[in-house]
N, C-alpha and C positions, 0 to 999 in steps of 0.2 A: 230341325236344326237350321239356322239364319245360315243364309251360302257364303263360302269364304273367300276374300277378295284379294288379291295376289295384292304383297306391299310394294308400290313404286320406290322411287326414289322422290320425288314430290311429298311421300310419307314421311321421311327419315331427316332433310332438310330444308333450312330458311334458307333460302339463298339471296335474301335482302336485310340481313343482320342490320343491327340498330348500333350506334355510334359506341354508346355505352358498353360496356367489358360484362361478360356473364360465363356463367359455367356452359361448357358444350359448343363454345367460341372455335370455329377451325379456321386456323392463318394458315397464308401459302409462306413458302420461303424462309422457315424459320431453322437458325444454327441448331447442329446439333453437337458440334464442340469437338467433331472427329470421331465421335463416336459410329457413327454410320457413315461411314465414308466423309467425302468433303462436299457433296452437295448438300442444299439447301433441301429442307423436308417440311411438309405440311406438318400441324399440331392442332392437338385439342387442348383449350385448358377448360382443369379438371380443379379450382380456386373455387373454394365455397361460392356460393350465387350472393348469400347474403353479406357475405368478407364482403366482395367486390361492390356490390350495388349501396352499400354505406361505409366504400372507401376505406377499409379498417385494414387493407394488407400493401407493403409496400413492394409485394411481388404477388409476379403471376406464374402460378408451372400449369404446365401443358407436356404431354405425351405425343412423343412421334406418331407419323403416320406413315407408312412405307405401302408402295405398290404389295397385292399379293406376292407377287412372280418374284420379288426381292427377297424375299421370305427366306427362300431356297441357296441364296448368296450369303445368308448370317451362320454365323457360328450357331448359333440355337439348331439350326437344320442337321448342324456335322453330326449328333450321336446316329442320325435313322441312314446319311449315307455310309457311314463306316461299318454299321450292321449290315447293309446289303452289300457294298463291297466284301466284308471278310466274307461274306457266305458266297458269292460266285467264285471269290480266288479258293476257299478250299473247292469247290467243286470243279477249280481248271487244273488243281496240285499245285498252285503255287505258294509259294511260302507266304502267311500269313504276316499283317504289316506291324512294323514295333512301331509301338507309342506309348510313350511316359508321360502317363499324367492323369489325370481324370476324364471325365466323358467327356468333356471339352477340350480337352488336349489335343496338337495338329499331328499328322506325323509329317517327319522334316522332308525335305526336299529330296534327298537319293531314297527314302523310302518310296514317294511318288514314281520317281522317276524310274526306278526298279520296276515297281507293278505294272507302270505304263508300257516299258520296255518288251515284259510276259506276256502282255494282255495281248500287245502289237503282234509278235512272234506266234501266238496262237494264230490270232486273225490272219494272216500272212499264209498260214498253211490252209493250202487248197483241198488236203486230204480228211481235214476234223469235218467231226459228224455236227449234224442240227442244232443237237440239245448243248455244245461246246461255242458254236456259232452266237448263237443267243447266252449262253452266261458271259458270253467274252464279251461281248457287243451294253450287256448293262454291267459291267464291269468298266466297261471304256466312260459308259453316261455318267457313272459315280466319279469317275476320277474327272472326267471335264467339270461336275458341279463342284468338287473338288478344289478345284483352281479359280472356278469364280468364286469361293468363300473365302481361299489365301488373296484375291486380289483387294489391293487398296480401298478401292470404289464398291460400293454395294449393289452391284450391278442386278439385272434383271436376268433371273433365268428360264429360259423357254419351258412352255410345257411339255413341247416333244423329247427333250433332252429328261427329264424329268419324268416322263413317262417313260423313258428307253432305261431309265438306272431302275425304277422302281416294279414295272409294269404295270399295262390298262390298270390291272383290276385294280390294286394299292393305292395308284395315283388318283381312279375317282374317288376311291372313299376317301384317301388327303384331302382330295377338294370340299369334300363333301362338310369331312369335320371341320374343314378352315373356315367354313360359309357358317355352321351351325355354332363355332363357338364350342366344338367338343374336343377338338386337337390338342389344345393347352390349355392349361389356366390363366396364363401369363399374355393372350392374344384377343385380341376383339374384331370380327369383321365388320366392314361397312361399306356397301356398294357403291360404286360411280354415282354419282351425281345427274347426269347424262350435260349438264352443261356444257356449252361452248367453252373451247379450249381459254380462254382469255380470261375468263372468272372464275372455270370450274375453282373448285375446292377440293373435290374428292375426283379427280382423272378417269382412273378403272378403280375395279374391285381393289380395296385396300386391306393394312390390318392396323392397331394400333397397338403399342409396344407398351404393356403393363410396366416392363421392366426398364425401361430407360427414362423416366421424370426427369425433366429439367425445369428450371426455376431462372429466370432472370425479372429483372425492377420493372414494377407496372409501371415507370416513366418510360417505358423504353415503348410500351405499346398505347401508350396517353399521345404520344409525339406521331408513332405510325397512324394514327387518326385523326390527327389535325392535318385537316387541309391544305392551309395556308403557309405549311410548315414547306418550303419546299428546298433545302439543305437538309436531306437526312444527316450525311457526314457527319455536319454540325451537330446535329442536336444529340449523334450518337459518342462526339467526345465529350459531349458535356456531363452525358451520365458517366460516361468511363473514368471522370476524374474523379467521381466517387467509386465504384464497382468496376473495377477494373477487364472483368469478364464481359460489360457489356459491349466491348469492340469487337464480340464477335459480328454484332451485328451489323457493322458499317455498309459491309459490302452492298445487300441487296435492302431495301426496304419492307419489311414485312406488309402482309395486307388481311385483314380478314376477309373471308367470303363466303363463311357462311356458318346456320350453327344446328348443332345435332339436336333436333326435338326432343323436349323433355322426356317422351315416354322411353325412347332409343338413350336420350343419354343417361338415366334415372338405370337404366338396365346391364350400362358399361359403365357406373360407378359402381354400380354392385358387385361385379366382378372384378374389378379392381380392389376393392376394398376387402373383398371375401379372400383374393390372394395372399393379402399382407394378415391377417387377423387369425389362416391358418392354425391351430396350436398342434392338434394331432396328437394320438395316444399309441401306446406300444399294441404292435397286431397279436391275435388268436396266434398260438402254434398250430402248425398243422395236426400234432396229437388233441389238444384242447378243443380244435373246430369240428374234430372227428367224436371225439365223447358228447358234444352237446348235440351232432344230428344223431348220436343213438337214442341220448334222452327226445329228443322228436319221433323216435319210434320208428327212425326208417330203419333197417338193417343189411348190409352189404350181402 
């Protein structure tokens, strides 16, 4: 067997992209319309290769790019903290949290503040035993990651805080499937770059966000490419008196810096594409899965 070569990051990107627009293209600084808080986010676009390189589309989408460690500040995260939370509040007796809605549903603010209040009140006594110490203490982690998913900003969240709601073991294997691509469907990793802060592209370890595509006018990114262009402002009312949406972009000037290698980006279009394409059929009942392992001969 040929011996196997650990991938750099020199595998995964150009980090001398060509003027020209292509698929696997990653801009720094690009809008994401409020939807991830109000800073500016790296993107991939994911615009056919062929659209673009015979000019046939008069837009381009591209897919956010967020730090891992943000990850944990999205609502996508809240269903796995609200499972570990209810499980250490029943194990303190404290009354389990109301929430109306679906798996994404928040609960409101005297709820938080309620559990926060119990969780304190336990900590506070000097007389609870170990195994109360430790449900209280990742009971507290949950509710601080908590308040960084209700904040505004998609802020970063530590991995000690993170390891302290989930524990070691859970948190390495989180890490493990966020690196592999086994965590969701909906997620893509892709390591730092190692670049110098001024060009990097990819910072630290990232993800990309299946689920958030945005689309703005390939004039908008024709313009961040001309050099000689030196009034972004300008050139960004000029498209907004057609497309009104593109003032998001006034503020900062997009830049490309670099682009994901066919083999890596041919592998997060597959995944992507495999998410939406989905159909899915109704499951075995558990009586039905059970009659056909007896036709297999095994017997209970």
């Amino acid at each position: 067997m040929p011996p196997i070569f650990p991938i750099s990051a020199g595998d995964y990107y150009n980090s001398n992209p060509e003027a020209s627009h292509s698929a696997g293209d990653i801009w720094a600084d690009l809008p994401t319309y409020g939807l991830l808080g109000t800073r500016r986010r790296a993107g991939i676009v994911i615009t056919p290769p062929c659209d673009l390189a015979q000019g046939k589309v008069e837009t381009i989408t591209y897919l956010p790019i967020i730090n891992l460690s943000s990850y944990f500040s999205m609502s996508a995260f809240l269903p796995v903290v609200i499972r570990e939370l209810r499980g250490q509040l029943t194990f303190l007796k404290i009354d389990d949290l109301s929430v109306v809605g679906g798996r994404f549903a928040f609960p409101s603010g005297d709820e938080l503040n309620r559990a926060k209040t119990e969780v304190d009140g336990i900590l506070s006594n000097k007389n609870i035993g170990a195994k109360d110490i430790g449900a209280a203490e990742k009971a507290r982690a949950c509710l601080k990651i908590l308040e960084q998913i209700l904040d505004v900003e998609l802020s970063e969240c530590e991995a000690e805080i993170v390891g302290r709601a989930l524990g070691s073991k859970a948190t390495k294997t989180l890490y493990e499937n966020l690196i592999k691509n086994s965590h969701a469907i909906d997620l893509h990793f892709l390591p730092k770059d190692n670049q110098p802060s001024e060009w990097s592209a990819i910072k630290s370890h990232s993800l990309v966000l299946f689920r958030y595509p945005i689309t703005a006018p390939v004039e908008l990114f024709d313009e961040a490419q001309e050099i000689s262009n030196r009034n972004w402002q300008s050139a960004v009312e000029k498209v907004a008196k057609k497309v009104p949406a593109a003032a998001a972009f006034a503020e900062v000037r997009p830049m490309k810096r670099a682009v994901l290698k066919s083999s890596f980006f041919s592998d997060l279009l597959t995944r992507y594409a495999a998410m939406h394409v989905r159909v899915g059929s109704p499951d075995f009942s558990q009586n039905t899965i059970d009659n056909y392992i007896s036709d297999l001969g095994f017997k209970k």
